[in-house]
C-alpha positions in Angstrom: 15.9 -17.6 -12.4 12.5 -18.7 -12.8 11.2 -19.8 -16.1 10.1 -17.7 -18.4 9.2 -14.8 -16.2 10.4 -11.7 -16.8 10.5 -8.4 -14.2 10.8 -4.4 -14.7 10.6 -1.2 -12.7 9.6 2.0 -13.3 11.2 4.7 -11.1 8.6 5.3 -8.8 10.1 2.4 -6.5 13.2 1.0 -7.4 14.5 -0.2 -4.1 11.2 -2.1 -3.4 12.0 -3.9 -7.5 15.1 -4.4 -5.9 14.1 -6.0 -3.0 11.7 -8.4 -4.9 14.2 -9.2 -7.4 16.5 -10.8 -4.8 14.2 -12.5 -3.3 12.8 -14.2 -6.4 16.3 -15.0 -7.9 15.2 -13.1 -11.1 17.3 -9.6 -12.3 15.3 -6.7 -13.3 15.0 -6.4 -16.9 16.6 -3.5 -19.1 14.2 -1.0 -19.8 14.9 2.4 -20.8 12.2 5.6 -19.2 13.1 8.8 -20.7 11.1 12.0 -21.0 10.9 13.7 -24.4 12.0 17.6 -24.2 8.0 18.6 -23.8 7.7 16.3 -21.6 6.4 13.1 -23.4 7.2 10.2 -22.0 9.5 7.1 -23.8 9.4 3.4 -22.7 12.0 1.3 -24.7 12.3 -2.5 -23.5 16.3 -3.5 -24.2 15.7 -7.0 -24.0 13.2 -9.8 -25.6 9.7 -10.0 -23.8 8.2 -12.5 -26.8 6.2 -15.4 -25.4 7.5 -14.3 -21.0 5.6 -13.9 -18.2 6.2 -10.0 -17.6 5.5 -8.4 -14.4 6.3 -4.5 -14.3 6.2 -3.0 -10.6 5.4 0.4 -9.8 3.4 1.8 -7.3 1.3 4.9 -8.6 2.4 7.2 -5.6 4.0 10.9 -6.0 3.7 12.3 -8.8 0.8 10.5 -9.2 -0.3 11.4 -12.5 3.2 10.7 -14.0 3.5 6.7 -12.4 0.4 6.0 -13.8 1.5 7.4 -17.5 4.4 5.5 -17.5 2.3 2.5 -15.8 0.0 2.8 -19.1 3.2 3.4 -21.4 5.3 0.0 -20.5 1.9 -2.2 -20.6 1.4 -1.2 -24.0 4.8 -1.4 -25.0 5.0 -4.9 -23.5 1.6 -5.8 -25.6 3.0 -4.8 -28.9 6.7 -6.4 -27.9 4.6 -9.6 -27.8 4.6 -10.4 -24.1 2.6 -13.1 -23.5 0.9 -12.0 -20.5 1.7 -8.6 -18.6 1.1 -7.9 -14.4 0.6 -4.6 -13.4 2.0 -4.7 -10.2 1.3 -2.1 -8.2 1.7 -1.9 -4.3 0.0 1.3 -3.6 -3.0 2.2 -5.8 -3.3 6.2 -6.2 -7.0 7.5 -6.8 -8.1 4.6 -4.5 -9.9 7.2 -2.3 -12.1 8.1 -5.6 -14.2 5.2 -5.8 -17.5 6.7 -5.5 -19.8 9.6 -5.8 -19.9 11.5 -2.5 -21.9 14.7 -3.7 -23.1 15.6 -7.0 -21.0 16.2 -10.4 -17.7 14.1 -9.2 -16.1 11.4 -11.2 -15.3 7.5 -10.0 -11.7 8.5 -10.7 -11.0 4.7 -9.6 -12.7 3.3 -11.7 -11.3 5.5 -14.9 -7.8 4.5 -13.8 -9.3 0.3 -13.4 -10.6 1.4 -17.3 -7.0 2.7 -18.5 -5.0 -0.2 -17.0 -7.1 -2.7 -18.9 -7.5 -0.7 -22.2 -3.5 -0.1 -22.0 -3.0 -4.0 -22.0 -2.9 -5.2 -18.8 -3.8 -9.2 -18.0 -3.7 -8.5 -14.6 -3.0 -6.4 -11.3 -1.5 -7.5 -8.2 -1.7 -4.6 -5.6 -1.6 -4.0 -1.7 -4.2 -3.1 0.6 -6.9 -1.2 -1.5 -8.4 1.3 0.3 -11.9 0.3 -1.1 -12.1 -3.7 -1.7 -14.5 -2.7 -4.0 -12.1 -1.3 -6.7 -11.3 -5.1 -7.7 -14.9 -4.9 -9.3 -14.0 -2.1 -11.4 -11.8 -4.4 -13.3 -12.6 -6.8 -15.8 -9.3 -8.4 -15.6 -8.2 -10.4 -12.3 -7.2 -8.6 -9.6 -4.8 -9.8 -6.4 -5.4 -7.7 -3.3 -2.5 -8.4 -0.7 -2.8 -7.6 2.8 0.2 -6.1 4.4 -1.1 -7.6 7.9 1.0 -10.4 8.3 4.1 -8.4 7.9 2.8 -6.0 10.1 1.2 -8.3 12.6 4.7 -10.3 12.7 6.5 -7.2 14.2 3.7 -6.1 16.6 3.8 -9.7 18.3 7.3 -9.2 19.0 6.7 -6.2 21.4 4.7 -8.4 23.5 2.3 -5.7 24.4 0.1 -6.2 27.8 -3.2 -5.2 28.4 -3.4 -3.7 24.3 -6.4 -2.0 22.9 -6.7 -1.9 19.1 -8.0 1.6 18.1 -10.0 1.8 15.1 -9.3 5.8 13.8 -13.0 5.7 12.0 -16.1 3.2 11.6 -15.4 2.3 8.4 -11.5 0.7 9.8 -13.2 -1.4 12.3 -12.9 -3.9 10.7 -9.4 -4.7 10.0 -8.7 -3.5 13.4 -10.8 -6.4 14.5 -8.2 -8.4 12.2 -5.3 -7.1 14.6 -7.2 -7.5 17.6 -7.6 -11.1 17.1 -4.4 -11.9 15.9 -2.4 -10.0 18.4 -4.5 -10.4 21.3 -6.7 -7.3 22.6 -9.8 -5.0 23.2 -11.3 -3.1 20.4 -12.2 0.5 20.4 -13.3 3.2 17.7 -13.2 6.8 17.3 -15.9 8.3 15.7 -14.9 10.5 13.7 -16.1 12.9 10.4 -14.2 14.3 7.3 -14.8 17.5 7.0 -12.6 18.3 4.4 -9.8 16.6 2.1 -7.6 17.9 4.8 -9.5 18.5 8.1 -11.4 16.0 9.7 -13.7 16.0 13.6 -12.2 13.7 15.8 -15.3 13.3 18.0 -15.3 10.9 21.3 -14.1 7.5 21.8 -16.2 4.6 22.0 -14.1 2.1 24.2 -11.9 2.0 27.0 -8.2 2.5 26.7 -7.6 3.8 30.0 -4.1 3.0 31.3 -3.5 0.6 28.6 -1.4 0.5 25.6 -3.1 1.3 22.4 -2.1 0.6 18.3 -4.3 2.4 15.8 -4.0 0.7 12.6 -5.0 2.3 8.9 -4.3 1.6 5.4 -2.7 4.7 4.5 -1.5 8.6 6.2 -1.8 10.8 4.1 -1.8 14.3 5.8 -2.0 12.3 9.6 -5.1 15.0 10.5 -6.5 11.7 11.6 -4.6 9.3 13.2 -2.8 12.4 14.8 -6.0 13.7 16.4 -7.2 10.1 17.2 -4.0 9.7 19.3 -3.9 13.0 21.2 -8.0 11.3 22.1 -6.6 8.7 23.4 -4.0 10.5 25.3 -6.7 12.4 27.2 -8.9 9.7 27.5 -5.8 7.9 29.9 -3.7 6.1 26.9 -0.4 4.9 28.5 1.3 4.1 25.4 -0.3 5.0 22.2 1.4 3.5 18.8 0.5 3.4 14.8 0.4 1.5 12.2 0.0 2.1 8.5 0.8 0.4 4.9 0.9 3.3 2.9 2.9 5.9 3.9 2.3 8.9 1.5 3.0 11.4 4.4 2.4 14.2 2.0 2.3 17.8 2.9 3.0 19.0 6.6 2.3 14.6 8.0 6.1 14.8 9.1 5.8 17.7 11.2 2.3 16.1 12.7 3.2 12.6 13.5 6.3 14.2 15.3 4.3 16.4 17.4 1.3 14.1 17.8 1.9 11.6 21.3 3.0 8.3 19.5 5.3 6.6 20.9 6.3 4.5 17.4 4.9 4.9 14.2 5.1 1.5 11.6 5.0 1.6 7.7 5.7 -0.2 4.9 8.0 0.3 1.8 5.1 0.3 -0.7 5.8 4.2 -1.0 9.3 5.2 -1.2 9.8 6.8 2.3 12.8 8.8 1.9 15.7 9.4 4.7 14.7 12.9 5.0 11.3 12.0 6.2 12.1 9.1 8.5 14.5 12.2 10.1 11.6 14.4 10.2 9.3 12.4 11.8 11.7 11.2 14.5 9.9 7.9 15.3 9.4 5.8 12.4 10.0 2.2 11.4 9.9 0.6 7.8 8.8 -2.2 7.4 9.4 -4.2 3.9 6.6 -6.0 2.0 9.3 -7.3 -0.9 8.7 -11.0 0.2 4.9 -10.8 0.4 5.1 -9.3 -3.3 7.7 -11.5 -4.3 5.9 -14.7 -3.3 2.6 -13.5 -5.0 4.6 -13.0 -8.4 6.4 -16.7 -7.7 2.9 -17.9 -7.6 1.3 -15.9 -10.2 3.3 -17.1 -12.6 3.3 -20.8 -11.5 -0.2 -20.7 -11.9 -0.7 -21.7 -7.6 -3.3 -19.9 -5.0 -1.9 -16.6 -3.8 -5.5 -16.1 -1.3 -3.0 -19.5 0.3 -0.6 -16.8 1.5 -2.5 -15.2 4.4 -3.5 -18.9 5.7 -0.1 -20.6 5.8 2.9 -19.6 7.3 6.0 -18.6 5.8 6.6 -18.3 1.8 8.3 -20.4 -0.5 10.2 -23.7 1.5 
């Protein structure tokens, strides 16, 4: 056990907590959620917080609106339980997509949620893969942004891909598809493509060559898959002989399943920052699961030992 640290969940991701709590050596901490019968929400801490290093995780995926609330809840209920200093830890980031004003007479919902965290208590977040690097400005409080591409890099290199060609879905990906195309070894291409909608988007030609070769679009996050799903049938006709995905964030939320397991991927990678449930790793037919517990669980080790986490993505390996 490690100090004075001490570690929670809330039940938006247990199985990750879990995960991270083996690897550090340190039990979760008792801590009882329980809704109120109109649906007000109770955080009780069953054990002494006084003077520890608290680190709660919880992702603020499905139902959104309720991780965050019981996100806010703990954090203040830490504060006044006298924690010294409270982590938000949060591998996926919900409203990260609202982090500026498109058209006229729309919030920054990002930047309310970067406002709540900090008013509710928070000394600091440590997340995964923002979808806008910008959002770590909306804090006042310091922010860790972890990048899921070594764990995801690691299992591509194993394939031992020939003749690959990174394929960024949209301009504004290109450049962490650059990041994959230089550490696995390949050509770069984009799609250029336009949102129409929150659900729709125009997939319209490809800027690049992936003509008889194998090709591995990477993103932060699928949400409905209109995109990566229309990017790959692209590539498809544009001569693809092996097209795969990758992703951190699978939210996979409305009809994704049935899309990805139409769409002509061969395999389709994601990471356990969102719960991915058995029922949609059966329904999409061809997906993997990667774990990002030991990339989390070395930034809390070195959090609270007061050592560089931006050390992680230049070394390899975690703790010796």
């Amino acid at each position: 056990m490690i100090g004075n640290l001490k570690l929670f969940t809330g039940r938006s991701n247990p199985a990750l907590a879990q995960k991270i709590s083996d690897y550090l050596g340190t039990p979760l901490g008792a801590v009882k959620i329980s809704p109120f019968p109109d649906g007000e929400l109770l955080v009780k801490l069953e054990e002494d917080v006084r003077g520890r290093d608290v680190f709660f995780i919880q992702p603020t995926c499905a139902p959104v609106n309720d991780s965050l609330m019981e996100l806010l809840v703990f954090i203040d209920c830490a504060g006044r339980a006298s924690a010294e200093r409270i982590t938000a830890v949060m591998p996926y980031f919900g409203y990260a997509r609202q982090d500026r004003k498109d058209e006229g007479r729309v919030p920054i919902t990002a930047k309310l949620v970067a406002n709540m965290i900090t008013t509710a208590g928070a000394d600091r977040v440590l997340t995964v893969d923002l979808h806008a690097g910008q959002i770590q400005g909306f804090f006042d409080i310091p922010v860790d942004n972890l990048y899921a591409e070594p764990v995801l890099s690691r299992y591509w290199s194993q394939r031992n891909f020939k003749e690959l060609v990174l394929v960024s879905p949209d301009v504004g990906n290109t450049k962490r598809a650059r990041v994959y195309a230089e550490r696995l070894g390949g050509d770069l291409a984009v799609i250029d493509k336009r949102r129409v909608s929150g659900k729709d988007v125009e997939v319209n030609r490809l800027i690049g060559d992936v003509k008889g070769k194998v090709v591995l679009m990477m993103d932060d996050m699928i949400t409905t898959a209109a995109t990566v799903c229309r990017g790959a049938q692209l590539c498809k006709d544009c001569g693809a002989k092996e097209i795969y995905v990758g992703a951190t964030h699978a939210i996979l939320s409305g009809s994704a399943a049935e899309s990805l397991r139409s769409a002509p991927f061969d395999q389709i990678v994601v990471t356990d920052t969102i719960p991915v449930g058995q029922d949609k790793i059966d329904a999409v037919g061809k997906l993997t699961v990667l774990s990002v517990a030991e990339l989390v669980g070395e930034a809390i080790h070195r959090i609270h030992n007061d050592e560089s986490v931006s050390s992680l993505f230049s070394i390899e390996g975690g703790r010796s």
